[in-house]
N, C-alpha and C positions, 0 to 999 in steps of 0.2 A: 504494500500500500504506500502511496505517496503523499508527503506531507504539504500539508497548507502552507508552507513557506516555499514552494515552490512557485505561488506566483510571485515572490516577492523577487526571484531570479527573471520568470517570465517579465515583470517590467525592468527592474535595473539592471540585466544583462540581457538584452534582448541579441537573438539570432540576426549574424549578420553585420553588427554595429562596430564591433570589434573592442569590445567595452573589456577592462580588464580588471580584475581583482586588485585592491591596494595589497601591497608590498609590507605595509607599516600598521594595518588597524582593520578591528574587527567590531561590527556592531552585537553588541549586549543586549538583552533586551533580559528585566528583572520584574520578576513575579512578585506579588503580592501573595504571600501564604497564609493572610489573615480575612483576603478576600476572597479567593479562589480555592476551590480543590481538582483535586485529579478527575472528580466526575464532572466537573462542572467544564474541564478543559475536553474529554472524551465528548458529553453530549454536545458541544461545538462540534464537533468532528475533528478535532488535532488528534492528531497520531502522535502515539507514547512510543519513543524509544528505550533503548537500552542507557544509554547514557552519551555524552557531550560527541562521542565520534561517527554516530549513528546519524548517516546522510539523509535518510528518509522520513526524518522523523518531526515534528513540533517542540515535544517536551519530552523530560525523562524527570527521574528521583532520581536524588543525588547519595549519598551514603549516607545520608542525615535524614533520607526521609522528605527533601525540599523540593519544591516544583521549580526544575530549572529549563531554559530553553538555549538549546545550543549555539553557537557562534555565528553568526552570518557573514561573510564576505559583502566587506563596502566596496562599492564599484571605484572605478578611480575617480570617475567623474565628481563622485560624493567627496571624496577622502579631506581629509580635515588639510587647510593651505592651498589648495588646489587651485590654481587661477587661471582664467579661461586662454589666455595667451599659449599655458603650457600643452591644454586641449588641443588647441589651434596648430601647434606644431604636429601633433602625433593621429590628432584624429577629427580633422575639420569636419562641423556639422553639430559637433557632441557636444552641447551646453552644460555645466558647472549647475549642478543641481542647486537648490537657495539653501540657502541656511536654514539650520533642524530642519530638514528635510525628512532626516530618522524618526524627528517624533510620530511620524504618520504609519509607520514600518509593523508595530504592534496589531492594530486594526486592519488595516491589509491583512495583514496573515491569518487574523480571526479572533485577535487577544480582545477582549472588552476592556477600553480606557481603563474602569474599574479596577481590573486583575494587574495591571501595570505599575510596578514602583519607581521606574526608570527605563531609560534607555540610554547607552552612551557608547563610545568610542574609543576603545585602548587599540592598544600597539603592543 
């Protein structure tokens, strides 16, 4: 079964574009475990994996028992510094997503604002 963050690849890596994964940062996305439970993420339809390396999946339990959602690849277009000039050299056409562009990334995939504590961007 394939997970609901798969459209989150169908728009910011679309077929064709030549869009690439940052090098340097991964988006987070942080559950709410006082709002949310594993059933409540199941009747959405997200797919439970195994844990953080499981490709197909929405969310997994962590060893703690925590509802966590695996790392996403930020497209480079997204990537924190990125400025359109640098675009402009390597893949004309491809505009510099706006700023918190990520906040939106949760609801796409099918998180309810709600269940969300965070979103953010490491390296």
């Amino acid at each position: 079964m394939t997970g609901k963050r798969d459209v989150y690849y169908q728009k910011y890596f679309p077929d064709g574009k030549g869009i690439k994964a940052s090098e340097e940062h991964m988006l987070n996305i942080w559950l709410d475990d006082d709002a949310v439970t594993r059933d409540d993420l199941l009747k959405a339809g997200l797919v439970e994996g195994k844990d953080e390396d499981d490709d197909e999946c929405d969310f997994y339990l962590d060893d703690e028992d925590l509802l966590c959602v695996p790392p996403l690849a930020v497209p480079m277009n997204g990537d924190v510094g990125i400025e359109q000039e640098d675009l402009d050299e390597g893949l004309p056409g491809i505009e510099v997503l706006p700023d918190d562009w990520e906040e939106g990334v949760p609801e796409l995939i099918g998180f309810k604002p709600e269940w969300v504590d965070g979103v953010s961007m490491d390296g």
